[in-house]
C-alpha positions as CSV (number, residue, x, y, z in Angstrom):
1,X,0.0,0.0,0.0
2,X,1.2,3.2,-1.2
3,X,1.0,5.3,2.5
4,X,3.0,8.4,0.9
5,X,2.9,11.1,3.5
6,X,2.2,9.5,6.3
7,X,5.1,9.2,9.0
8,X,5.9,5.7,10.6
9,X,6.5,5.5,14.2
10,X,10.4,5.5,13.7
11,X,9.8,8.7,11.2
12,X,8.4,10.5,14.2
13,X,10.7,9.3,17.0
14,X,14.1,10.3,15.0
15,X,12.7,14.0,14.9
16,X,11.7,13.8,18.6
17,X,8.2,13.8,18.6
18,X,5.6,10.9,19.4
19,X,2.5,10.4,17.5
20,X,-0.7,10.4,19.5
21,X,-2.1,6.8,18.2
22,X,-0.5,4.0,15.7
23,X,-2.7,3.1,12.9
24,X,-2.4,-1.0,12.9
25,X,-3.2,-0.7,8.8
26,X,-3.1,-4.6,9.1
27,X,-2.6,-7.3,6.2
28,X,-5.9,-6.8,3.9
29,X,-5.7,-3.1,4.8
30,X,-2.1,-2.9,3.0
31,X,-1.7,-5.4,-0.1
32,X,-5.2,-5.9,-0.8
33,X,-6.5,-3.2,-3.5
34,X,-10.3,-2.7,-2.3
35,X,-9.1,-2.8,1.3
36,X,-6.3,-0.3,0.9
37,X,-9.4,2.2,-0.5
38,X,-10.6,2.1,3.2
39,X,-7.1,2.6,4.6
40,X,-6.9,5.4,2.6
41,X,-10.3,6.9,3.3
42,X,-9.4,6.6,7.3
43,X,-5.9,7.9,7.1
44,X,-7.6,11.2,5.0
45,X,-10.0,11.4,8.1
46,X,-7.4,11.2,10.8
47,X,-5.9,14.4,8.5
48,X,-8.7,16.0,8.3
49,X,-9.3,15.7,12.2
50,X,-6.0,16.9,13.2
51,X,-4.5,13.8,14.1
52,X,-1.0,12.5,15.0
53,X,-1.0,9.5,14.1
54,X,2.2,6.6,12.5
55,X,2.3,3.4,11.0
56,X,5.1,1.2,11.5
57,X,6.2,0.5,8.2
58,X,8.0,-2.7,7.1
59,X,7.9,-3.6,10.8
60,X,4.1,-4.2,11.1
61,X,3.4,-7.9,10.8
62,X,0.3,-9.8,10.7
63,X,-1.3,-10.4,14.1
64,X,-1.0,-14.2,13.6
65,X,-5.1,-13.7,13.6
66,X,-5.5,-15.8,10.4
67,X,-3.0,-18.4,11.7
68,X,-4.8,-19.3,15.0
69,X,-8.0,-19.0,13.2
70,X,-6.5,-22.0,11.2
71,X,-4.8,-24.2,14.0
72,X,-0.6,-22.9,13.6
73,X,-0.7,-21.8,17.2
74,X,2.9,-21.9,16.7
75,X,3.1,-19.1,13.6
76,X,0.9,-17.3,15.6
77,X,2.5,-17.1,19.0
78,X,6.0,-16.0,16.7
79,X,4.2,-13.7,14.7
80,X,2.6,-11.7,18.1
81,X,5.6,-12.0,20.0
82,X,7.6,-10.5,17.3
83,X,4.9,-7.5,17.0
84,X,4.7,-7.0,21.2
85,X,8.4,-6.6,20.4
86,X,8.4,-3.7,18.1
87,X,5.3,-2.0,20.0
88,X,7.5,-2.4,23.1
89,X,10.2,-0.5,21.5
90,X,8.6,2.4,20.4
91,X,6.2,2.3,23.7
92,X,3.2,2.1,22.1
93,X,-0.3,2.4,23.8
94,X,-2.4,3.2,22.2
95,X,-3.8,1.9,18.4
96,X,-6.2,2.3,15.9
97,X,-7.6,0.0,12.9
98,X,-10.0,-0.7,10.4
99,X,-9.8,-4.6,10.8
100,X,-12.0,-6.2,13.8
101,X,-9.8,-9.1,13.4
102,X,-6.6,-7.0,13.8
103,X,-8.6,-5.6,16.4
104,X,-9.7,-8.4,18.6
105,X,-6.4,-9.9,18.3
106,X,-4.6,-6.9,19.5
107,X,-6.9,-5.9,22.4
108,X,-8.1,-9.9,23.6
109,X,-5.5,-11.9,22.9
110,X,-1.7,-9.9,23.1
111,X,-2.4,-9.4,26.7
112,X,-1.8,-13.3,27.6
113,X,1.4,-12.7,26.0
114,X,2.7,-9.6,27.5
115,X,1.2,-7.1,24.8
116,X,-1.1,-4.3,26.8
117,X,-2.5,-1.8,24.4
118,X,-5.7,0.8,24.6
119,X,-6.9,-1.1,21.5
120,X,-10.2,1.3,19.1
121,X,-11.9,0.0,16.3
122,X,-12.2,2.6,13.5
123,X,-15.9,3.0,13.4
124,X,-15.6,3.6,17.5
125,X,-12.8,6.4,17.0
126,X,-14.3,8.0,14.1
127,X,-17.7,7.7,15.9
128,X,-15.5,10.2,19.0
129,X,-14.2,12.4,16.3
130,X,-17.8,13.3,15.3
131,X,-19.1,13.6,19.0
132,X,-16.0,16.0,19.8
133,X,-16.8,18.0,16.4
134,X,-13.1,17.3,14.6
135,X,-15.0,16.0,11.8
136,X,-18.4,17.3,10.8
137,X,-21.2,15.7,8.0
138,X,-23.0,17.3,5.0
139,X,-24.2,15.7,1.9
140,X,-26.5,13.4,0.4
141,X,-26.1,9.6,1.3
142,X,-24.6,7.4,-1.8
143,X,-26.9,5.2,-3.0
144,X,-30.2,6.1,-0.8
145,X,-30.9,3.9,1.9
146,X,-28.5,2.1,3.8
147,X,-28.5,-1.4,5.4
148,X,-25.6,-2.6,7.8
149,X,-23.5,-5.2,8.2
150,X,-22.4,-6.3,11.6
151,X,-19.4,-8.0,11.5
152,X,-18.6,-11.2,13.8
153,X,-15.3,-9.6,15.6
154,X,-16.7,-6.9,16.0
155,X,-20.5,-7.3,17.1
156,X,-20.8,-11.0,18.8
157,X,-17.2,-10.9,20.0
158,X,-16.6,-7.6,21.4
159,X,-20.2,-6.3,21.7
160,X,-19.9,-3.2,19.4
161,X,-23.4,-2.4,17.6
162,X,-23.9,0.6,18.7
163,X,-21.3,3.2,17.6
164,X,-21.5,2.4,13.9
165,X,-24.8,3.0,13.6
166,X,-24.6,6.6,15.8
167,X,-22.7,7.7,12.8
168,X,-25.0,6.6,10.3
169,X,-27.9,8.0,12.2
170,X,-26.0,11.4,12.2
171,X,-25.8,11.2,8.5
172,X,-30.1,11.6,8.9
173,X,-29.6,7.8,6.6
174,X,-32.5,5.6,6.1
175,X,-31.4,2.7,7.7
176,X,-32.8,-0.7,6.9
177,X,-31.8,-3.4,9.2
178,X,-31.6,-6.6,8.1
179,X,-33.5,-9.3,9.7
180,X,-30.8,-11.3,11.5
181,X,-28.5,-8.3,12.6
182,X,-26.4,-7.1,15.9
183,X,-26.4,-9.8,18.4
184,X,-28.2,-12.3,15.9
185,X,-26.4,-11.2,12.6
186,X,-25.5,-13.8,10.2
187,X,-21.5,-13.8,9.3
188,X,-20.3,-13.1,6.2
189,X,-18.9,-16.0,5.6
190,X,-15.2,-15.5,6.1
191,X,-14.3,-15.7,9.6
192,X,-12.5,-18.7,10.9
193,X,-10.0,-19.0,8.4
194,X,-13.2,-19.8,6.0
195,X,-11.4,-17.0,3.8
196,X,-8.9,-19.1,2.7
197,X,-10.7,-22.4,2.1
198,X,-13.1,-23.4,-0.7
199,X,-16.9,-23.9,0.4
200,X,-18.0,-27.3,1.5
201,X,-19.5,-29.7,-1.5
202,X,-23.2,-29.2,-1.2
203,X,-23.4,-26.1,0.6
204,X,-24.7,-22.7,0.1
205,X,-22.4,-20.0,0.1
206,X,-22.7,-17.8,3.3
207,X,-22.1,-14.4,1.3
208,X,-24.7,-15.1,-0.7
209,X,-27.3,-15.7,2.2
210,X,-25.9,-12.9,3.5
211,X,-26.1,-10.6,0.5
212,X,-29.6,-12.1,-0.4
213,X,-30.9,-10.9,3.2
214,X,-29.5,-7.2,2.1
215,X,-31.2,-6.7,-0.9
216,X,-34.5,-7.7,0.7
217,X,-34.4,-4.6,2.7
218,X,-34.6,-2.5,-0.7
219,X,-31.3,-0.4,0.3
220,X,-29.1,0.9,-2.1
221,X,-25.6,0.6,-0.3
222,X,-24.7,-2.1,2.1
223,X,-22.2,-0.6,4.6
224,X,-19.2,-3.0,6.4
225,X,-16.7,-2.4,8.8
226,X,-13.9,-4.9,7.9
227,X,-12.4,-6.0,5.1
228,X,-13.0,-9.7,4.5
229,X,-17.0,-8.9,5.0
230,X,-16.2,-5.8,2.3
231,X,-14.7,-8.8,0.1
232,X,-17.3,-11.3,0.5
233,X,-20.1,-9.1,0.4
234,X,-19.2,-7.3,-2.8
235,X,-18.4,-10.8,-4.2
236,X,-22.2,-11.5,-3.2
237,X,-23.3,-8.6,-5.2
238,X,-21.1,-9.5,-7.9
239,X,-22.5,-13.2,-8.1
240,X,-26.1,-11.7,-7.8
241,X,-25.3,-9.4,-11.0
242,X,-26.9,-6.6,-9.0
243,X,-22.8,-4.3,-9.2
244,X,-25.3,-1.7,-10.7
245,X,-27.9,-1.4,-8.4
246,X,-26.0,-1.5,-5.2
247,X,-22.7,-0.7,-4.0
248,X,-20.7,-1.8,-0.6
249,X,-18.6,0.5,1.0
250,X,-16.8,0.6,4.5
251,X,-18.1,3.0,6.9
252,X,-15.0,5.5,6.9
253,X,-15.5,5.5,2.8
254,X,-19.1,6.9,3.6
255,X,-18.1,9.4,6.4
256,X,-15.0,11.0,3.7
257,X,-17.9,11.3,1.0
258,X,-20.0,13.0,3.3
259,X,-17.7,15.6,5.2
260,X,-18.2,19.0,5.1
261,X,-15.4,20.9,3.3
């Protein structure tokens, strides 16, 4: 991912100064295409906020999430110790990220290894940064009405419904919940390492329930907050030929379209 102008931890310690939060851009967030849209879009917010914020470069690795998911306990133990390493060094506390797989590994499961961060989800920080007034709405809403996606890591594991949709709410949306949602959502069909595996003979795919249940509710844009359920759900829409008709974006994709100059 091309993060031109954005200062990694090291950049900032060299000239003395500390950033106030490091933005954990994780794996999807930085090599894969769609994802690195949304990196972009939330870096441009933090800007736009006023912001110190870092990355850490070359020496971010991946949580070992996808690894553990899988059953390499090993990989994911030497990946996470390596990472608790570097934060250690530049004495971070504090992080941000657009992943609520990144997420939950970082604030659940570093701790039993030594890692102790204030660990924020995007949608929660950006949800602040509207609250305090450092970033302010206008516009019309892309694609009418919107319907939302809770994510597993983020909703059923970690019990965060509400923040999301305080933002969408504050852009006066017409939101259209889907039937199984928050507590009783329906995943996307990814998590567990499912990502990486073909679908069982036989079975339905789970995006395509998924995406199926979204149309029903007549919206026009289907809004996620990580980005395997970006992937799989704009795969869904893909499958379902309905590309024209509807369009998937991440929340902090919405919030940049709609800030007021």
């Amino acid at each position: 991912m091309d993060m031109d102008r954005i200062k990694t931890v090291s950049e900032y310690i060299s000239e003395g100064e500390r950033p106030e939060i490091l933005f954990w851009v994780g794996c999807a967030g930085s090599f894969d295409p769609r994802a690195q849209q949304v990196s972009r879009a939330f870096a441009s917010l933090m800007k736009i906020a006023g912001i110190r914020f870092a990355i850490l470069g070359d020496e971010e690795k991946c949580t070992g999430d996808p690894a553990r998911r899988a059953g390499n306990e090993f990989l994911f133990q030497l990946l996470a110790l390596q990472n608790i390493e570097t934060l250690k060094n530049y004495e971070i506390t504090k992080i941000v990220t657009t992943c609520p797989h990144c997420f939950n590994t970082l604030k659940n499961e570093y701790p039993a290894l030594g890692g102790h961060y204030e660990v924020v989800h995007h949608t929660v920080f950006l949800n602040d940064l509207l609250r305090d007034g450092r970033l302010k709405l206008a516009g019309e809403i892309p694609g009418g009405a919107l319907t939302y996606h809770d994510s597993c890591y983020l909703g059923r594991i970690n019990g965060i419904y509400e923040d999301p949709r305080e933002i969408m709410k504050q852009m006066n949306a017409d939101i259209r919940e889907m039937k199984r949602s928050k507590a009783g959502g329906l995943c996307c069909g990814a998590g567990g390492g499912q990502m990486f595996k073909e679908d069982e003979a036989g079975s339905k795919r789970i995006n395509l329930e998924r995406v199926e249940e979204a149309l029903s509710t007549g919206a026009g844009t289907i809004v996620s907050n990580c980005p395997f359920c970006l992937t799989m759900l704009t795969d869904g829409v893909k499958a379902l030929d309905q590309q024209e008709k509807v369009m998937v974006y991440d929340l902090a994709e919405l919030i940049l379209q709609q800030k007021s100059p």
